[in-house]
C-alpha positions as CSV (number, residue, x, y, z in Angstrom):
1,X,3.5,-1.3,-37.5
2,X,1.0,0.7,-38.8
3,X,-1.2,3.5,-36.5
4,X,-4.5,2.2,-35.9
5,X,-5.4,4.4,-33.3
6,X,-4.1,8.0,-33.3
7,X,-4.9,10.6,-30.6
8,X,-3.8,14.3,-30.8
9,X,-4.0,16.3,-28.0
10,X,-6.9,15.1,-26.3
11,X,-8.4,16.6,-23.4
12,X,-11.7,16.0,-21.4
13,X,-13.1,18.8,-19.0
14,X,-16.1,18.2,-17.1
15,X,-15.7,21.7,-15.4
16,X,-12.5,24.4,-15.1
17,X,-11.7,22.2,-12.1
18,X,-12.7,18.7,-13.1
19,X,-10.7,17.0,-15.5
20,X,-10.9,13.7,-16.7
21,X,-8.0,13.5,-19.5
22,X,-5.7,16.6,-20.4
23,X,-3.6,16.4,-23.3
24,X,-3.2,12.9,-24.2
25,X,-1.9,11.9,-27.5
26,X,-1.1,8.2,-28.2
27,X,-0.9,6.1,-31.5
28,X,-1.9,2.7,-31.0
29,X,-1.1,-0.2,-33.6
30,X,-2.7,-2.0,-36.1
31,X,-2.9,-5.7,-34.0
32,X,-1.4,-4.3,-30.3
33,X,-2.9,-5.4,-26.9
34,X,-2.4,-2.3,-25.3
35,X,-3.7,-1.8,-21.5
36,X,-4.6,1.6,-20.6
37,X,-3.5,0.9,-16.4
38,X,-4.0,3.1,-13.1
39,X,-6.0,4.0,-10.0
40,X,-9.6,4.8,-10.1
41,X,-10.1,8.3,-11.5
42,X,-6.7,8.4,-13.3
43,X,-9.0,9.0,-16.5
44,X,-8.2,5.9,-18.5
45,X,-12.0,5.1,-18.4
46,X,-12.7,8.4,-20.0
47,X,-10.3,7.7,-22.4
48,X,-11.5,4.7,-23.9
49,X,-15.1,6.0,-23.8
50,X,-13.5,8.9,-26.1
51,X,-12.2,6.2,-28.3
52,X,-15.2,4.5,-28.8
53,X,-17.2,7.6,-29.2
54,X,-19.5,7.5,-25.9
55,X,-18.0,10.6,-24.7
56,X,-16.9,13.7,-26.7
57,X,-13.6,15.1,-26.0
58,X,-13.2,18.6,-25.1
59,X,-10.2,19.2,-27.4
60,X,-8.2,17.7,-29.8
61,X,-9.1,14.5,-32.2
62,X,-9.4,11.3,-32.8
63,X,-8.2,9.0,-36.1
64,X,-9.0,5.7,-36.8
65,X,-7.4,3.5,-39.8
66,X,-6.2,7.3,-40.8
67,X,-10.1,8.9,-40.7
68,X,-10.8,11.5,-38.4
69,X,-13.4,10.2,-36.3
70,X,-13.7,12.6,-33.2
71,X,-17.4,13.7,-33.9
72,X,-18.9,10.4,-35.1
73,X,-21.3,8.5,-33.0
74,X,-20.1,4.8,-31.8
75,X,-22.1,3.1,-35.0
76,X,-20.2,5.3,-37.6
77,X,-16.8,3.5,-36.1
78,X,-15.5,0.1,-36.5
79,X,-15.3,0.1,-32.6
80,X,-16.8,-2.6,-30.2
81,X,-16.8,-2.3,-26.8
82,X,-17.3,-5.1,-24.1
83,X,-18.6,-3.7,-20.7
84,X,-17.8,-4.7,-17.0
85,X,-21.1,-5.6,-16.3
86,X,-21.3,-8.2,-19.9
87,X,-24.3,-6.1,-20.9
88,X,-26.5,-8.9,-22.3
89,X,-29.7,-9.1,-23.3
90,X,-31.2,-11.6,-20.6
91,X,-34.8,-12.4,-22.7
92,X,-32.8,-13.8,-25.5
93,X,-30.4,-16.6,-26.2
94,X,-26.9,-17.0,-26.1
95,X,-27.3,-17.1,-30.2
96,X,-29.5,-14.4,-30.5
97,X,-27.2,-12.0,-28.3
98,X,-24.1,-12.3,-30.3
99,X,-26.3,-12.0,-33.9
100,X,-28.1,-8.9,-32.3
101,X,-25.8,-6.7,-34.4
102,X,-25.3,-8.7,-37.7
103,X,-29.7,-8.6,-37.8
104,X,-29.0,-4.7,-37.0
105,X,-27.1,-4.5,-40.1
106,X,-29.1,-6.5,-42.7
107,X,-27.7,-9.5,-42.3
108,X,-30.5,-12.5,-42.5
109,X,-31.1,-14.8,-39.8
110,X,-29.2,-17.9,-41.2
111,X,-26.0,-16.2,-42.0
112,X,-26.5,-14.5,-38.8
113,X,-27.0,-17.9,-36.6
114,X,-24.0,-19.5,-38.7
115,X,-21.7,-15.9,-37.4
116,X,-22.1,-16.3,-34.0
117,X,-21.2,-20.7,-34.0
118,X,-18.2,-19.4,-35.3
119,X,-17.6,-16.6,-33.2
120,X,-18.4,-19.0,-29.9
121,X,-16.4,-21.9,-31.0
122,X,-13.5,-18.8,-30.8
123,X,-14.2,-18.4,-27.4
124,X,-15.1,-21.6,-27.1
125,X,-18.6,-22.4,-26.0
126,X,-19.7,-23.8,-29.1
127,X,-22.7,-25.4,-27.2
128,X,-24.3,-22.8,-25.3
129,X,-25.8,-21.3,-29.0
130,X,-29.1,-22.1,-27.3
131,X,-28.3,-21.5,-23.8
132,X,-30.0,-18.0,-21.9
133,X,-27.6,-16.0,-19.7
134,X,-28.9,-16.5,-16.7
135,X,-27.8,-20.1,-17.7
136,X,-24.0,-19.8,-18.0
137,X,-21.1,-19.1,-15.0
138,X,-19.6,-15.4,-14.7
139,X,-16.8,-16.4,-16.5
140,X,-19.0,-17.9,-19.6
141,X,-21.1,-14.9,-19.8
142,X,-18.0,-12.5,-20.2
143,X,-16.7,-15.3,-23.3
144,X,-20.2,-14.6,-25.0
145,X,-19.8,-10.6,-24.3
146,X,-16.3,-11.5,-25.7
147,X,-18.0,-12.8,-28.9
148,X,-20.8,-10.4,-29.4
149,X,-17.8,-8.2,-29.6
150,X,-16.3,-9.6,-32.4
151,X,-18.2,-11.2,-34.6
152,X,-18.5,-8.4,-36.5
153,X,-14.4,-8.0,-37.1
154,X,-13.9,-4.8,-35.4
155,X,-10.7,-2.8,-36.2
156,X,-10.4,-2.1,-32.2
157,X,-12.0,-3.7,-29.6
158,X,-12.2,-1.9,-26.3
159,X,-12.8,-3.8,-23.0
160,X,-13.3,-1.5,-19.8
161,X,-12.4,-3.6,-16.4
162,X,-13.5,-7.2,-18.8
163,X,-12.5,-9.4,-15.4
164,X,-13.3,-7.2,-12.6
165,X,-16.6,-9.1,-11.6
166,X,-14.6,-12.3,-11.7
167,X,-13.5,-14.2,-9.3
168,X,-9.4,-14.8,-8.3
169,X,-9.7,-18.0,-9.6
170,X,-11.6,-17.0,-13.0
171,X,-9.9,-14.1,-13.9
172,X,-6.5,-16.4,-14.2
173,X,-8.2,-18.3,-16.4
174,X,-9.7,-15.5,-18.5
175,X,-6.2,-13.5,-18.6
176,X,-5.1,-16.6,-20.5
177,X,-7.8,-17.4,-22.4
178,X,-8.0,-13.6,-23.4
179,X,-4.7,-13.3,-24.6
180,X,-5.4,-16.3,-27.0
181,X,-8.1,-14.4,-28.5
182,X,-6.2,-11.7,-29.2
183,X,-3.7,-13.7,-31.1
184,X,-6.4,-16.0,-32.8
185,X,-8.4,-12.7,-34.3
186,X,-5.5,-10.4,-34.7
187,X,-7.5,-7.3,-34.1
188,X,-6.5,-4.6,-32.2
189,X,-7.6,-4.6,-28.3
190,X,-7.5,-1.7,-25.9
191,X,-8.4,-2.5,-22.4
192,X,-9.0,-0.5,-19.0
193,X,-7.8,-1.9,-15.8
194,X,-6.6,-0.9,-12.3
195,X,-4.8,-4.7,-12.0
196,X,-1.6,-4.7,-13.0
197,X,-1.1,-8.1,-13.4
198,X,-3.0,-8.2,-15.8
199,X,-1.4,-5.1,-17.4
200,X,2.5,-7.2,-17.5
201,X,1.2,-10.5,-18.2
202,X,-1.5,-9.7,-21.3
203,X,-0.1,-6.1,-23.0
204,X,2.2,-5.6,-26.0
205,X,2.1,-2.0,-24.0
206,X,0.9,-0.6,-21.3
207,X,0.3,3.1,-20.4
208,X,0.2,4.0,-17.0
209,X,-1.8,7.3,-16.5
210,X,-1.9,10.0,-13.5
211,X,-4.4,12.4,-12.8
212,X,-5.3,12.6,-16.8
213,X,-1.7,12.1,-18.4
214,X,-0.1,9.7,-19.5
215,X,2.8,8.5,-16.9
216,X,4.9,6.4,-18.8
217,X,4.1,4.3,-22.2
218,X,6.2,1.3,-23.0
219,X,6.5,-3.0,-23.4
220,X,5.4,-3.8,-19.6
221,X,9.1,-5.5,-19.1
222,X,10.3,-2.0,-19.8
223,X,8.0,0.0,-17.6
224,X,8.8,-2.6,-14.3
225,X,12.5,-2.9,-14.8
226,X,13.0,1.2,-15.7
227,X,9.8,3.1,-14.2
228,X,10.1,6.8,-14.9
229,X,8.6,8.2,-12.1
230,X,8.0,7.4,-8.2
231,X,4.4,6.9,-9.2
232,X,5.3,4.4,-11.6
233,X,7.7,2.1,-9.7
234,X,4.9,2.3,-6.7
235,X,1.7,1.1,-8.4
236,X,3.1,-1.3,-11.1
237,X,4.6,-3.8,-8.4
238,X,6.4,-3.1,-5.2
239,X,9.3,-0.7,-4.5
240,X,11.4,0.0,-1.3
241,X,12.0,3.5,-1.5
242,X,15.0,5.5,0.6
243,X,15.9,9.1,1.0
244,X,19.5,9.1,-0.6
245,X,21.8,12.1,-0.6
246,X,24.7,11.6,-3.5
247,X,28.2,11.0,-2.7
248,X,29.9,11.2,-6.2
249,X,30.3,8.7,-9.1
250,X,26.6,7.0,-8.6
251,X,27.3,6.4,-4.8
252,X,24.4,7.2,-2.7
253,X,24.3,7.7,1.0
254,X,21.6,5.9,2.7
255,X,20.2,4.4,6.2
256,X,21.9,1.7,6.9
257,X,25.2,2.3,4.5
258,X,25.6,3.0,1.1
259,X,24.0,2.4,-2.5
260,X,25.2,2.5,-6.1
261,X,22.9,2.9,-8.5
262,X,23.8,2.9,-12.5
263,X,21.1,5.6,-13.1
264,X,21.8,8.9,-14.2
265,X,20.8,11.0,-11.0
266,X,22.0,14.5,-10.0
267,X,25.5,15.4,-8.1
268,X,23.3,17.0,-5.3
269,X,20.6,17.6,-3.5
270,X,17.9,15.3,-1.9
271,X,17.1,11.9,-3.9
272,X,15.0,9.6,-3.5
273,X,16.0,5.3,-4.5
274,X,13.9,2.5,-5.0
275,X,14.7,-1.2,-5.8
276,X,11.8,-4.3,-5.8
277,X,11.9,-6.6,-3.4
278,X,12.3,-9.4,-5.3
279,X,15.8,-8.1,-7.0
280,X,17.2,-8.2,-3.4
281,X,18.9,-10.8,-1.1
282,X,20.1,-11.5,2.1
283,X,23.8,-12.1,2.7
284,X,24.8,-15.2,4.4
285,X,27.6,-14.7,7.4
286,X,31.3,-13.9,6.2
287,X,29.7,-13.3,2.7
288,X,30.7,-10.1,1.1
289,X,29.2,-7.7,-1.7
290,X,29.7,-4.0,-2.9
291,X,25.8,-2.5,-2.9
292,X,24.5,-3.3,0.9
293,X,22.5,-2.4,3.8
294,X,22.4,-3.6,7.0
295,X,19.7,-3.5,9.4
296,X,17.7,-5.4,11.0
297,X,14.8,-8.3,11.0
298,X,11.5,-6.4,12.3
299,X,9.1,-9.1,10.4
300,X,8.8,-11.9,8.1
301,X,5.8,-12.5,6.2
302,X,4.3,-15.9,4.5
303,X,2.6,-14.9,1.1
304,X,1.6,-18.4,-0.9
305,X,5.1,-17.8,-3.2
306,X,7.6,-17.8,-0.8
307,X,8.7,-15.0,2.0
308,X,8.8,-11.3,2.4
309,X,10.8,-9.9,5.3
310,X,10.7,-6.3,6.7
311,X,14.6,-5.1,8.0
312,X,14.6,-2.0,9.7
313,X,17.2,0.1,8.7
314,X,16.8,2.6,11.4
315,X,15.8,6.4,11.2
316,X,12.2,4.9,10.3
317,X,13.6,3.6,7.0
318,X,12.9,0.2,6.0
319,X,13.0,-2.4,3.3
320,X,11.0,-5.4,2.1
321,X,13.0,-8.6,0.6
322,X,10.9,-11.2,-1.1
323,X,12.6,-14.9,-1.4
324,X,10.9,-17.2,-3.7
325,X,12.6,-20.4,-2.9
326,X,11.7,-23.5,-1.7
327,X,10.0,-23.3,1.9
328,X,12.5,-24.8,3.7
329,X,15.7,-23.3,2.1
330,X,13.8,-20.0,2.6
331,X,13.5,-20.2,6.2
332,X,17.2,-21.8,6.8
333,X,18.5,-18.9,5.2
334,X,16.5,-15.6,6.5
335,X,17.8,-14.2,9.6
336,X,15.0,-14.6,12.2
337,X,12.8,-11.5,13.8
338,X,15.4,-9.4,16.0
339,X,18.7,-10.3,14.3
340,X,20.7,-8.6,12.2
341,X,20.3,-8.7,8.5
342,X,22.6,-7.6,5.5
343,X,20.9,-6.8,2.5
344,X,22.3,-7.1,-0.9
345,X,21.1,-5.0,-3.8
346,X,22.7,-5.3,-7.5
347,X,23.5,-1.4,-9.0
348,X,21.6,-2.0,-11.9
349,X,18.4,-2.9,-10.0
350,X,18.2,0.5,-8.5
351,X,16.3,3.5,-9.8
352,X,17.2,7.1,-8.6
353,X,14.6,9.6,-8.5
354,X,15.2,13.6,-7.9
355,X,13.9,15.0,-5.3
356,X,11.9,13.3,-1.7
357,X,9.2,10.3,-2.7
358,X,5.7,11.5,-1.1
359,X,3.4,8.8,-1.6
């Protein structure tokens, strides 16, 4: 797949102690969905401003479609951006909004109107031509911001936080209907987010960034089933975590017994391993397995999807089981609040990480 997208180096200081991004480089592809994903002030705002030549990086450069772009105003590149807050004109229609920058470039009004029918019945809203803003649901008004974006066939279209002012409901919706775009136009997309549910279930990639760096890059199934870092494992999903010391041949020592993980991990010294909640079970009585913890019931939890219990390991460790079954198979196999619980973890479900987990 050809680069579409090529940063070198790219850093963004606002003073010598404020730093937005430091020393990203990343090559995005001709056609990915890639979701720049992290906590408020993480930088992957900053980044995509960079991109779309709002902000002005500090060091390093920029390519797009192989031309250095890095000191060219937002006009000069083939760059739309679609803002959090839809950023439409609220005097004109829902027409005149998406044909706003085909009139801008010397395109005449008839062409113009005939653009943006075509570019709502992609989104479609192929009847709200005439239709004002103020007219049209949340969810409607980000579709036209979606098309305003478009019409002109951008090589990359950047979307900062697109369903944050949506509602639970709506933003389901959207995720879906977002995706679809993406595979109807074939452009490139590059979109901001701190959810990271919408990260796994609408990127090609994600990039997870940390204080201005890039954490991990990779396919999201990838970066949830193998997270490189603490970091990683903790805000993409749940993770229990336990201090471990090693106890030869992948065995780690642990509250409540003994894990084996099939990471590579170091022969000594403090470690630290995690497993999801959802790639653990409880065992039923006389039941038998090699990777398990006992401990016991402190809580159970009703979340919409099924279960999630709490079993205290002791020494202040404990771990979080999620059961996704049926209601009432759930509850007739869960050990109740107070009993003792043995909890099963396959090896290859658990991630080792050097050193103690400070989160």
């Amino acid at each position: 797949m050809a680069a579409i997208i090529e940063l070198q180096g790219i850093s963004k200081y606002y003073s010598k102690t404020i730093i937005g991004v430091d020393d990203v480089s990343l090559s995005v592809g001709d056609g990915e969905f890639v979701t720049l994903l992290g906590p408020s002030g993480c930088g992957k705002s900053t980044l995509l401003r960079m991109i779309g030549g709002f902000e002005e990086p500090t060091h390093g450069s920029i390519r797009l479609a192989g031309r250095d772009v890095t000191q060219e105003p937002p006009y000069r590149r083939e760059v739309n951006m679609v803002f959090q807050d839809y950023a439409l004109f609220p005097h004109m229609t829902v027409g005149q909004n998406i044909a706003y920058g085909l009139k801008m470039a010397g395109m005449d009004r008839v062409a113009a109107r005939r653009k943006a029918a075509e570019a709502l019945e992609l989104v479609g809203l192929p009847d709200k031509i005439d239709q004002r803003p103020h007219q049209l649901s949340g969810g409607q008004r980000q579709r036209i911001a979606l098309a305003r974006a478009i019409v002109r066939r951008p090589k990359v279209l950047l979307l900062d936080e697109p369903l944050s002012a949506l509602d639970a409901r709506m933003r389901d919706q959207m995720r879906i209907e977002l995706k679809h775009l993406h595979e109807k136009v074939g452009i490139t997309f590059i979109m901001v987010t701190h959810d990271q549910e919408e990260a796994l279930t609408m990127s090609d990639r994600i990039v997870v960034m940390e204080k201005g760096r890039v954490a991990q890059d990779g396919r999201p199934q990838d970066i949830y089933d193998h997270p490189a870092s603490p970091y990683v494992a903790n805000f993409i999903g749940t993770t229990n975590f336990l201090p471990a010391t090693p106890a030869g041949q992948g065995q780690f020592r642990v509250a409540g017994g003994a894990l084996t993980s099939q990471d590579a991990a170091p022969t000594a010294g403090a470690v630290t391993l995690g497993f999801r909640p959802e790639k653990a079970r409880f065992l039923a009585p006389g039941e038998t397995a090699a990777n398990v913890v006992e401990g016991r019931v402190s809580e159970v939890i009703y979340y919409g999807l099924g279960l999630r219990t709490a079993v205290d390991l002791g020494g202040g460790a404990t771990v979080f089981v999620d059961s996704l079954l049926p209601d009432t198979l759930v509850r007739s196999a869960i050990p109740q609040t107070g009993s003792p619980a043995r909890v099963a973890v396959e090896p290859h479900n658990v991630f080792v990480f050097a050193g103690e987990v400070r989160l």
